[in-house]
C-alpha positions, 0 to 999 in steps of 0.5 A: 519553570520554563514553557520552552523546556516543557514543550520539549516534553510534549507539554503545553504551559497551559496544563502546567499551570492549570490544575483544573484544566489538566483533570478536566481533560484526563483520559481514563483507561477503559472506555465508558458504557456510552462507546456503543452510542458513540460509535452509532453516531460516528458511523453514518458520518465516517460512512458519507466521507469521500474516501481516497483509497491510497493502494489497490489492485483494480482490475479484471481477473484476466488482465495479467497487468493488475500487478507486475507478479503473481499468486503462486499455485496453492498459496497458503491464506489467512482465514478472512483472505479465503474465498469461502468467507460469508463477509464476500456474499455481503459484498455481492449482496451490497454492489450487485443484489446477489440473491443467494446466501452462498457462493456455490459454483451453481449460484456463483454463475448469476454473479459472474452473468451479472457482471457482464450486463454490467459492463455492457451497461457500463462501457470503458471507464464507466464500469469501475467508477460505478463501483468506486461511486457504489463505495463512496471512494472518490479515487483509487491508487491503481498499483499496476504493471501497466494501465488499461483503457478502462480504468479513468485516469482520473479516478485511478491514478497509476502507480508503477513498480520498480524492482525489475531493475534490480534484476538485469543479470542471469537469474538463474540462482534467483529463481532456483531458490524455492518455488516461489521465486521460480514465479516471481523472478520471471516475472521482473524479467519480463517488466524489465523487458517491457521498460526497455521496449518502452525506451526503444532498446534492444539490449541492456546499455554497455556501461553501467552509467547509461544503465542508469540513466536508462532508469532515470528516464523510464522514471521520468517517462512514467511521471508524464504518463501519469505515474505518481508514484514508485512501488517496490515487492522487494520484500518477496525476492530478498532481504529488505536490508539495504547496505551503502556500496559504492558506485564503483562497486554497482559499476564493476558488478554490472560491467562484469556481468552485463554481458552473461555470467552468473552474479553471486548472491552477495554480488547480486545484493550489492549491485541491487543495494545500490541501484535501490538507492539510487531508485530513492534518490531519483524519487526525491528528485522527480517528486515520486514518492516511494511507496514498499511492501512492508508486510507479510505476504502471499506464498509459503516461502515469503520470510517474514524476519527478512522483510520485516519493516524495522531493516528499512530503518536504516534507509528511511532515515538517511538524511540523504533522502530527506526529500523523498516520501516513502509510504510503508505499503501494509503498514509493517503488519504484523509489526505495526506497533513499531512501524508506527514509530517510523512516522516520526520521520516527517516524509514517512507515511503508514498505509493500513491496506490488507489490515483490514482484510488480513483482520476483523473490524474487532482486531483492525480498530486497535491497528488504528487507535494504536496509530491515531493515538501516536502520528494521526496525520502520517496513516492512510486509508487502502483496501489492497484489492484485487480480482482473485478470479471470475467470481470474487473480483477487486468489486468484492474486495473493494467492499470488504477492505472499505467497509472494514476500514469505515467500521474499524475506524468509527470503533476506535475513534468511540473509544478514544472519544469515550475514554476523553482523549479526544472530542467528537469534532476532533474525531472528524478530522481526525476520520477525514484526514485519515480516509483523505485528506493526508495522502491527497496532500502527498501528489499536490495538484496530481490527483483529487 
């Protein structure tokens, strides 16, 4: 029997030819009564791994750049995700040595009065490199509108959205589709406004080839602010299904409409498909990954069958974009079973923020030993936190995402460790890799 043919099936020679061996290494399907002291073991070492925390929101609850959209009003939210979980007293416990057993408005008031002292003590920058340092992260992906003078650039690098500029025309259609919309679509206004102040123009360019190039320079010009990669909320305005229309079909749509009137919705989509691509495009051609919300998402109205991770399929692989790198945002939750299988694709990555938060460790441990059990070296560690207001901050969040992670990780890898599908030292790297090592490979020489 030929090794080439086998190893097309994923089998090495040396299985084949070695009985012993192959039962020596045999996994079973249940792990054994040693899970426990397995996890006990791995725990304090996943605990001291320097942690790249790939997607948050850090920032203050009342800085409105913390993201380019907002919470509508009264949001329904899973039960972990609702201010009243017991695991945020924890978290205030942990970071601040928060002295009550509840969150009531009344005690609420010494947390709230401790930050403050905190960042008189901890002035500019200090203040949140003290909590990354307090959660063991060595950096974290700062998703923002914009970045503030205390956050470091250096721990927190910068990663900028890009959807307002599918959204240049009268919106009045988009925004009446549902209240939620009514929230959000204003908001890519105003981000798009901003770019435009940022390049020194007044109005949207004539033609839609110096509408364009417009893009491509707010791009360029946000990489050398430090920018290291493209964020797209897609997801929460439309369908996450992207046709393939031509350039003179964006270009007879925006010439039609670049001076008023109101597009219609299959105009509109044909006009933002296209500038999506093109967006792809120049991220393989300025080495900014693209990183898309993949996941469910705040607001009654967000349809999850039209944001399901499985319509981007066609994009991702498109041979077209095969230098650019895309990180699924979320990983597909609920769907991450098959978002998995996207990794197949060299330049596509798994983020697990809001996994972890959405789930318990209990529930988040499958998530992970599902992926590390099929594309280990294409999934990163996030928390998705966020400054949900003055008392539960992106402080509390931070803890509860990275402890969630840390345990849910250390549990899963017990079990594969027990079941014999991998060793220990195995599992380190294993643990490494996804806490660290892949994403930093992903912006060579731009961040630690």
């Amino acid at each position: 029997m030929k090794c080439s043919m086998q190893l097309r099936h994923g089998l090495s020679c040396a299985i084949l030819v070695s009985a012993s061996s192959f039962a020596a290494a045999q996994a079973r399907p249940f792990p054994g009564p040693d899970v426990q002291k397995i996890y006990d073991r791995l725990l304090p070492q996943i605990e001291k791994i320097p942690a790249f925390d790939h997607h948050a929101h850090p920032g203050f609850s009342d800085d409105p750049d913390v993201d380019a959209m907002a919470a509508p009003p009264d949001a329904s939210e899973a039960l972990r995700t609702r201010g009243d979980n017991p695991e945020l007293v924890a978290a205030a416990k942990a970071l601040f040595g928060y002295p009550y057993a509840d969150l009531s408005p009344e005690h609420s008031k010494w947390l709230v009065a401790k930050k403050a002292e905190l960042k008189k003590q901890y002035p500019g920058t200090a203040y949140f490199n003290m909590i990354l340092d307090k959660l063991n992260t060595e950096s974290s992906v700062a998703n923002r509108a914009m970045m503030p003078g205390y956050l470091d650039p250096q721990r927190f690098p910068w990663v900028f959205f890009a959807d307002s500029f599918m959204w240049p025309f009268n919106n009045e259609h988009e925004t009446a589709r549902n209240p939620d919309e009514g929230v959000y679509i204003p908001l890519q206004e105003k981000m798009l406004h901003r770019w435009m102040q940022q390049e020194n123009i007044t109005k949207l360019p004539t033609t839609f080839d110096d509408y364009l190039n417009f893009i491509a320079q707010v791009l360029e010009d946000n990489k050398n602010k430090g920018g290291i990669a493209m964020k797209f909320e897609v997801a929460y305005f439309r369908p996450t299904t992207f046709s393939d229309p031509t350039r003179e079909q964006a270009e007879q749509i925006y010439r039609q409409y670049v001076s008023g009137g109101i597009p219609s919705e299959k105009e509109y989509r044909t006009f933002q498909d296209y500038v999506f691509r093109f967006l792809v495009t120049q991220g393989g051609k300025l080495s900014l990954p693209v990183h898309i919300h993949t996941a469910i998402g705040i607001g009654d109205y967000f349809n999850l069958s039209q944001g399901n991770i499985m319509n981007l399929e066609s994009v991702l692989r498109d041979p077209r974009y095969h230098n650019t790198i895309f990180v699924m945002i979320h990983g597909g939750y609920p769907l991450e079973r098959e978002a998995i299988w996207l990794a197949a694709m060299k330049n596509v990555y798994l983020d697990s923020s809001f996994g972890e938060l959405a789930q318990y460790p209990s529930a988040f441990k499958e998530t992970l030993k599902m992926w590390l059990e099929t594309f280990p070296d294409k999934i990163t560690f996030g928390t998705d936190c966020f400054p949900y207001n003055q008392v539960l901050g992106a402080e509390e969040s931070y803890w509860l995402g990275a402890q969630s992670s840390r345990m849910a990780l250390a549990a899963a890898l017990a079990e594969m460790i027990s079941e014999n599908e991998i060793s220990e030292s195995r599992a380190l790297e294993l643990a490494h890799a996804y806490l660290h090592d892949t994403a930093v490979k992903l912006y060579p020489g731009r961040v630690h």
